[in-house]
Each structure stands twice: as C-alpha cells, then as structure tokens.
MILOLO-344337 format. One line per field, with one value per atom (N, C-alpha, C): residue number from 1; atom name; z, x, y. Coordinates in Angstrom, 1 decimal, padded with zeros to 4 digits, m for minus. Layout:
N
n = (NUM  ...)
atom = (CA  ...)
up = (Z  ...)
east = (X  ...)
north = (Y  ...)
This chain:
131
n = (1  1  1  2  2  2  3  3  3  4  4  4  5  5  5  6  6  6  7  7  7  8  8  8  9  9  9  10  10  10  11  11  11  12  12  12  13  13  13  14  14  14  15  15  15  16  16  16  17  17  17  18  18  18  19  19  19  20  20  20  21  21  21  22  22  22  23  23  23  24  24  24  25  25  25  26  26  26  27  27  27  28  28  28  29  29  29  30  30  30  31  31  31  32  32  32  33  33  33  34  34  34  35  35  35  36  36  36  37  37  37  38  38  38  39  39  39  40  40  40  41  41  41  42  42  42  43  43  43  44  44  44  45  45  45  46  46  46  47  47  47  48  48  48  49  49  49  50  50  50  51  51  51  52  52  52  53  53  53  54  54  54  55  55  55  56  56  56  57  57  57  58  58  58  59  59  59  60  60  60  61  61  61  62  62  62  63  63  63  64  64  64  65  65  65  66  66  66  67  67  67  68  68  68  69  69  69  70  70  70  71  71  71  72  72  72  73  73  73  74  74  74  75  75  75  76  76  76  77  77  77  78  78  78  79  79  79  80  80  80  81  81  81  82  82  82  83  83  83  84  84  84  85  85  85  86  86  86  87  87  87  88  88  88  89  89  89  90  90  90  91  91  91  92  92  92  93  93  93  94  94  94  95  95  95  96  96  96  97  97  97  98  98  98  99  99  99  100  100  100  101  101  101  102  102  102  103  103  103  104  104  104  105  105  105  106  106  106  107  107  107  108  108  108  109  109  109  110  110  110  111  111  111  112  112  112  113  113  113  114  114  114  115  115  115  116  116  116  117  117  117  118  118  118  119  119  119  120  120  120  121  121  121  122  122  122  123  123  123  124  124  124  125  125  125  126  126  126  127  127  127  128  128  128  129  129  129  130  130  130  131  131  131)
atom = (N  CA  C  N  CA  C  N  CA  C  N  CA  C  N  CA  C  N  CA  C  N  CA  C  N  CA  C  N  CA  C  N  CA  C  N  CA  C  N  CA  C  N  CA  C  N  CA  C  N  CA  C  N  CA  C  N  CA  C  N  CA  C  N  CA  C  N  CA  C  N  CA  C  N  CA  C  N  CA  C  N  CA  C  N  CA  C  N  CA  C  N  CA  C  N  CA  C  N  CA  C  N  CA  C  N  CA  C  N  CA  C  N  CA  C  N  CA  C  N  CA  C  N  CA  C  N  CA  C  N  CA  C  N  CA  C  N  CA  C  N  CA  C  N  CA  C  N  CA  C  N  CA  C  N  CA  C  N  CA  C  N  CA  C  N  CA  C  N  CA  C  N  CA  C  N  CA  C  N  CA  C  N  CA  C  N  CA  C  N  CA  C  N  CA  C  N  CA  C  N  CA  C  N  CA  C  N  CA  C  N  CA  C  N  CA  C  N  CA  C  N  CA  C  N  CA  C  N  CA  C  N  CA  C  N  CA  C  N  CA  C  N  CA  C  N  CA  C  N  CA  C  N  CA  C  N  CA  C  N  CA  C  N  CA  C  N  CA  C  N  CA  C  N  CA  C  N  CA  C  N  CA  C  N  CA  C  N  CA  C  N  CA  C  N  CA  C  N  CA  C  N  CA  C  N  CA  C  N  CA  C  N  CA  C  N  CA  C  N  CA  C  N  CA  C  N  CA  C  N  CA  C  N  CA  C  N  CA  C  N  CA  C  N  CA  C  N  CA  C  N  CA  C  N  CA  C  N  CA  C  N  CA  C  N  CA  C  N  CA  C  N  CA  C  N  CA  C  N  CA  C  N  CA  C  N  CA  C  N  CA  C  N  CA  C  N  CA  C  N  CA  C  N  CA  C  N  CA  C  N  CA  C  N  CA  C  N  CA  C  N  CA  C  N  CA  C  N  CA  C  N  CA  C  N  CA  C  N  CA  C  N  CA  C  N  CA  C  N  CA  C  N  CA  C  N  CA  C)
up = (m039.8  m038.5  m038.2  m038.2  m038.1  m038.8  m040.5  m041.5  m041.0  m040.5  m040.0  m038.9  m037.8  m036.7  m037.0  m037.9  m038.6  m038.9  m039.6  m040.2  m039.3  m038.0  m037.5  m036.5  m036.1  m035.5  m036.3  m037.5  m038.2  m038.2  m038.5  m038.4  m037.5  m035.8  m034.7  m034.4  m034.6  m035.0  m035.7  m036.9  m037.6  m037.2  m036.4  m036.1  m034.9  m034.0  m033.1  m033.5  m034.6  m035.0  m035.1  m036.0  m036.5  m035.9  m034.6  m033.4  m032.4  m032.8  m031.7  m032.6  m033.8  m034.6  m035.1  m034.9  m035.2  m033.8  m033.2  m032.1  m030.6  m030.7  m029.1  m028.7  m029.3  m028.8  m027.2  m026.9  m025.1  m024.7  m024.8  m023.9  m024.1  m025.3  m025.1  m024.5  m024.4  m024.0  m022.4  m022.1  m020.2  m020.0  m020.8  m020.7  m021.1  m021.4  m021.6  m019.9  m019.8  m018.5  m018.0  m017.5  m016.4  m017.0  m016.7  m016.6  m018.4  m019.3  m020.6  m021.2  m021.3  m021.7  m023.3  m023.6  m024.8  m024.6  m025.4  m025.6  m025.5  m024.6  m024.8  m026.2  m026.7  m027.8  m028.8  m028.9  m029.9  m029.7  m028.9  m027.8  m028.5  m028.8  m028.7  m030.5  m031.2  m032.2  m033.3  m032.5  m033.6  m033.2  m032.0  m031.7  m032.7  m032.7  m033.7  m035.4  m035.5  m036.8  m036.8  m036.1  m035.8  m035.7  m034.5  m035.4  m036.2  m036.8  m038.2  m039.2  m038.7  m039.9  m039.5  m038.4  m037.9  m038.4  m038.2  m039.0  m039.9  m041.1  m042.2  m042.6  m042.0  m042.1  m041.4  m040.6  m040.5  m042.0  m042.1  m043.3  m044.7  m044.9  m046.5  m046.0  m045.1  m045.0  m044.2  m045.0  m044.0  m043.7  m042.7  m042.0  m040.7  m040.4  m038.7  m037.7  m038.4  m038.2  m037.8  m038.6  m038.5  m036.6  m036.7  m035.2  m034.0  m034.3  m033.3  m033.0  m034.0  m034.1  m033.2  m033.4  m033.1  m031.8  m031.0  m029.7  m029.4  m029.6  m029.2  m028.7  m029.7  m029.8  m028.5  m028.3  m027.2  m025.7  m026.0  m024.9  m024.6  m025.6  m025.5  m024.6  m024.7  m024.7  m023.1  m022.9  m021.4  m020.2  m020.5  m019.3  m018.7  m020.5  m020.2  m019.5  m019.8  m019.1  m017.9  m017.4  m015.9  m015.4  m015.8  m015.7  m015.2  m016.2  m016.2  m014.8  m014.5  m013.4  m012.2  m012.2  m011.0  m010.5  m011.6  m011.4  m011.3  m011.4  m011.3  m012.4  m013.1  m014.6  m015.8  m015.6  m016.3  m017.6  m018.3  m020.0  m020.5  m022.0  m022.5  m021.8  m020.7  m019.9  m018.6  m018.5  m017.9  m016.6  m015.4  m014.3  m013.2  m013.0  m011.7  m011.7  m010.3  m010.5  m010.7  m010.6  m011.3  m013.0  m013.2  m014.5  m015.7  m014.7  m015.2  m014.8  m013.9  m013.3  m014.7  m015.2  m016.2  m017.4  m017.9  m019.0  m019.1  m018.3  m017.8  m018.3  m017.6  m018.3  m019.5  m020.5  m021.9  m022.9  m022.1  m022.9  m023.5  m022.2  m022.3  m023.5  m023.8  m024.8  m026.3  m026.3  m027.7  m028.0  m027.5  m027.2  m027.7  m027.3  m027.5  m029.1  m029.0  m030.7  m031.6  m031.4  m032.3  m032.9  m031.6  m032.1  m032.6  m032.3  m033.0  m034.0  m034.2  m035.7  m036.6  m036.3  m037.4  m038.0  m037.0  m036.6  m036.0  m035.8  m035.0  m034.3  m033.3  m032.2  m032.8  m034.2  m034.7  m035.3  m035.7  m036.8  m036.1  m034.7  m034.0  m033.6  m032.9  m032.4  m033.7  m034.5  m035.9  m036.2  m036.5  m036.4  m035.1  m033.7  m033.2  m033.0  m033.7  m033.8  m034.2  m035.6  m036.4  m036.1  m035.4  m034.8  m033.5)
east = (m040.0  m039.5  m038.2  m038.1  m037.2  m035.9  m036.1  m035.3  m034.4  m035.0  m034.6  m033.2  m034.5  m033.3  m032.2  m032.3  m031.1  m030.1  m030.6  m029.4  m029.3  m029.7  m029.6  m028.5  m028.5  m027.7  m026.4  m026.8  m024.9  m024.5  m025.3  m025.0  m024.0  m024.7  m024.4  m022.9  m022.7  m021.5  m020.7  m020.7  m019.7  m019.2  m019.8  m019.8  m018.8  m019.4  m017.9  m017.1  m017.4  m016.1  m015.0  m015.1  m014.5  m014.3  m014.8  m014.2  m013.1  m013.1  m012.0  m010.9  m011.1  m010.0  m009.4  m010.3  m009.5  m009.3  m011.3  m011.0  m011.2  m012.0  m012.0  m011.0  m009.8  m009.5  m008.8  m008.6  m008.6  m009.7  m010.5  m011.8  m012.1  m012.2  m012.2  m010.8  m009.6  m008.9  m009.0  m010.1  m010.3  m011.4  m011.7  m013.0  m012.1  m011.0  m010.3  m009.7  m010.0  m009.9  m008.2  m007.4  m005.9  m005.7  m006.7  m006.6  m006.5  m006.7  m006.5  m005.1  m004.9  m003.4  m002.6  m003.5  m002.9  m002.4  m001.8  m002.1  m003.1  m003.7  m004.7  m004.9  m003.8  m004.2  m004.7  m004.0  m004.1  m005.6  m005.9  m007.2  m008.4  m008.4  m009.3  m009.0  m008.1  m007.7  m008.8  m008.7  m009.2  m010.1  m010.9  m012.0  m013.2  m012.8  m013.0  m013.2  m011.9  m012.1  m013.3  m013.5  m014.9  m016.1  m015.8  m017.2  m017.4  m016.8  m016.7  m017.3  m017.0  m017.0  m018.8  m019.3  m019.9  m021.3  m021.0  m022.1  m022.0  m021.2  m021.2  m022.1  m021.8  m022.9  m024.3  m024.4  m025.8  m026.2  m025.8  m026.5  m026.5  m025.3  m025.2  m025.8  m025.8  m025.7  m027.1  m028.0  m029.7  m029.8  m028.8  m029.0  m028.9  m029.4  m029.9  m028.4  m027.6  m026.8  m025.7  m025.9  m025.0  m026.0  m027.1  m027.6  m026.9  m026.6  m025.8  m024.6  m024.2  m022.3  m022.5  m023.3  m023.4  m023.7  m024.6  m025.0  m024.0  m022.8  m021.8  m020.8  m020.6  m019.7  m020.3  m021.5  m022.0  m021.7  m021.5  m021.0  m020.0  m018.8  m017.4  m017.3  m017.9  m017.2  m017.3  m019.0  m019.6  m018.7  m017.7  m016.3  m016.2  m015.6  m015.0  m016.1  m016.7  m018.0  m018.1  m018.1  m018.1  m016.5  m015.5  m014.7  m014.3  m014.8  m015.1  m015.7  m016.8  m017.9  m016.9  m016.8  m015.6  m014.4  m014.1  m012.9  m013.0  m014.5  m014.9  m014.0  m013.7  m012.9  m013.9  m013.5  m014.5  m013.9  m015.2  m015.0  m016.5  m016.1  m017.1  m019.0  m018.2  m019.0  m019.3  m019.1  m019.5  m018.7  m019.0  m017.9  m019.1  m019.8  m020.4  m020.8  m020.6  m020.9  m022.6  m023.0  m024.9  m024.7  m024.3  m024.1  m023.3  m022.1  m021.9  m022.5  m023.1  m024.2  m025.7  m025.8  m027.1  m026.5  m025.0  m024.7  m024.9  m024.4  m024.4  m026.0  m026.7  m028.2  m028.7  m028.1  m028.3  m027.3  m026.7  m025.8  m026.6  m027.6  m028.7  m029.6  m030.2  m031.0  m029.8  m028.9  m028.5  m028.2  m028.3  m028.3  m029.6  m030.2  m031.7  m031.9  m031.5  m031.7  m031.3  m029.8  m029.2  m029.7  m030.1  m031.1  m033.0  m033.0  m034.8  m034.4  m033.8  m033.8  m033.2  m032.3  m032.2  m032.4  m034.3  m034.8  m034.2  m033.0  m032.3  m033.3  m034.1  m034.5  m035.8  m036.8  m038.1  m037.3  m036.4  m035.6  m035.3  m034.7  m034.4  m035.9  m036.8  m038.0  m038.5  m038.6  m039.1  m038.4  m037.1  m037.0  m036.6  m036.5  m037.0  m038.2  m039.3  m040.5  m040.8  m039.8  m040.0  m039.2  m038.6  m038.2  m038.7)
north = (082.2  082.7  082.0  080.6  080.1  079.9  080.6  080.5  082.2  083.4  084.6  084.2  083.7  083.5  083.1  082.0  081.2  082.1  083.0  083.8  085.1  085.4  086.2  085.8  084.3  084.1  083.8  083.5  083.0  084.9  085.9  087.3  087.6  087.4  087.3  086.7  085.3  084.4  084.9  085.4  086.0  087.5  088.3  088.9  089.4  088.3  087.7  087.3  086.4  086.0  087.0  088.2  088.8  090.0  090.0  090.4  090.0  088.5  088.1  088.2  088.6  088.8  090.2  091.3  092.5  093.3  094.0  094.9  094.8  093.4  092.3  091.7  091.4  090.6  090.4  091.5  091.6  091.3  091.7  091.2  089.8  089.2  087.8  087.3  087.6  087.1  086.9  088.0  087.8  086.9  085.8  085.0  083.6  083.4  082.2  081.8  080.8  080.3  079.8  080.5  080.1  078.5  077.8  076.5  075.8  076.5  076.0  076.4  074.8  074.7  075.5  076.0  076.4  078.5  079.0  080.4  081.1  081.9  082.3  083.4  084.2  084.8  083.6  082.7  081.9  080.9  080.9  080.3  081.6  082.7  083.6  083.5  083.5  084.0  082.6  081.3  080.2  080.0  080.3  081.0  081.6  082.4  083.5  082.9  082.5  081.7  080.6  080.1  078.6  079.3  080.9  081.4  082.0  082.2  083.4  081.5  080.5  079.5  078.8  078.8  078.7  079.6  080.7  081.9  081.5  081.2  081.1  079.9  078.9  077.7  077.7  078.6  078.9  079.7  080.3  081.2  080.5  079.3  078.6  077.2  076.9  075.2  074.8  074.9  074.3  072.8  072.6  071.1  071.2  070.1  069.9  069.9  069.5  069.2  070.1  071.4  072.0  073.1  072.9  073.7  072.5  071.2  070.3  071.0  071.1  072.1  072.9  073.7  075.0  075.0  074.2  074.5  073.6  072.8  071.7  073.1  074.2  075.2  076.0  076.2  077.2  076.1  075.3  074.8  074.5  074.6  074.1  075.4  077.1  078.0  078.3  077.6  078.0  078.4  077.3  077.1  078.8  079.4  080.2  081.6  082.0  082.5  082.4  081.0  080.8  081.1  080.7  081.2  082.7  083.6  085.2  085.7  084.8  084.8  085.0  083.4  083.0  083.9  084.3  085.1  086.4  087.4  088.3  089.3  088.8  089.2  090.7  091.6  092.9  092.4  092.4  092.7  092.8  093.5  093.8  094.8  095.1  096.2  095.6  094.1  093.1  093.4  094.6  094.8  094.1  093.5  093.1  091.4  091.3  089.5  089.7  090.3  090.0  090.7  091.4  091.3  090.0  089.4  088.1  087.2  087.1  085.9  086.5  087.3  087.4  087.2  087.2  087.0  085.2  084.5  083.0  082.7  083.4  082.5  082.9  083.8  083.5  082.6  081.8  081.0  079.9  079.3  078.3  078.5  079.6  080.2  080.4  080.8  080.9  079.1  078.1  076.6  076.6  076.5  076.3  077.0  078.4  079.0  078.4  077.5  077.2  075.6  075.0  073.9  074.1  075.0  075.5  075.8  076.8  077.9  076.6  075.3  074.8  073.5  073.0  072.0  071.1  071.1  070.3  069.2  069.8  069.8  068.7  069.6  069.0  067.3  067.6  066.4  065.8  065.5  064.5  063.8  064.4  064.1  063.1  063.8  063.3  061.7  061.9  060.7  059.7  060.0  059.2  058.6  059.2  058.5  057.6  058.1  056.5  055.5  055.1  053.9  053.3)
C-alpha cells in the first residue's frame, strides 16, 4: 500500500512539476506571494523543476529521507496557498474563499502522505526507540 502511494505521489509531483513548466504557468504564478523577493516567473519556473525532481525521487529513491524533503517542500510552498487565500487570488478553478479555505486543509495531508508512504514517520519512531 504504501510502496503505491509512493509512487502515486512522485506521479502527482512530476506532474506539477511539468505543469509549472509548460501549460500552468499563470496559475501558479497567482499563488507566488507579492512579498517573495525573487521573479515570480522564475519562482514558479524552479518550482516546477524541484518537483518534477522530487517525483522522481519518490519513484527511484526508497529512503526515509527523501519523504523529509518532500513534506519540507509541502511546506516551503504553504506560504503561497495562504497567500492565494488572503488575497482571494482565482486559479486553477479555485474562485471562492471556501474553496481556497478547502484547498489549505489538504496541504496537511499530502505532509502526512509524504512522510507515511516513505516511512519517514515508522523510521524515525523506530529509531528513537532505540536510544
């Protein structure tokens, strides 16, 4: 079960990735927050590349390690989401603050996915046991 998810979500990951790179990239670009100092094209564009690199290591790379990355990444991005929220910003079909207020509480769960599906979560417990 947990070997699936794994690769359902590097699927997922790559998938955006390679959306923020060819036919998304305006809509991600309305989820990059005013307040981040860089380019926002260039902000969505390497983006994109981290998840496109990201799915890929869910699907080749079975370490615990790499579900840390990955829920570290679901959090770098949260900002921007809330961001979206705040600023009542439409994208990706997303035109109502309860539909951006419901996109917000699956951010928590693909966090949680990305440390289950890659024991993250069992491996830490595990070895803080033994010490």
């Amino acid at each position: 079960m947990k070997a699936i998810a794994r690769l359902l979500l590097g699927a997922f990951l790559m998938f955006a990735g390679f959306s923020h790179l060819f036919w998304a990239r305006t809509e991600f670009a309305a989820q990059v927050p005013t307040w981040v100092p860089l380019d926002t094209d260039f902000v969505v564009l390497a983006s994109g590349v981290v998840e496109i690199a990201l799915g890929l290591a869910l699907v080749f790379v079975r370490r615990p390690a790499v579900g840390w990355i990955v829920a570290a990444f679901f959090v770098a991005v949260f900002p921007g989401n809330i961001s979206q929220f705040l600023t009542h910003t439409d994208a990706f079909g997303l035109d109502t603050d309860a539909a951006r207020g419901i996109r917000l509480l699956f951010q928590p769960l693909l966090i949680v996915w990305a440390l289950w599906c890659t024991d993250a979560i069992g491996r830490h417990r595990r070895v803080a046991s033994r010490s």
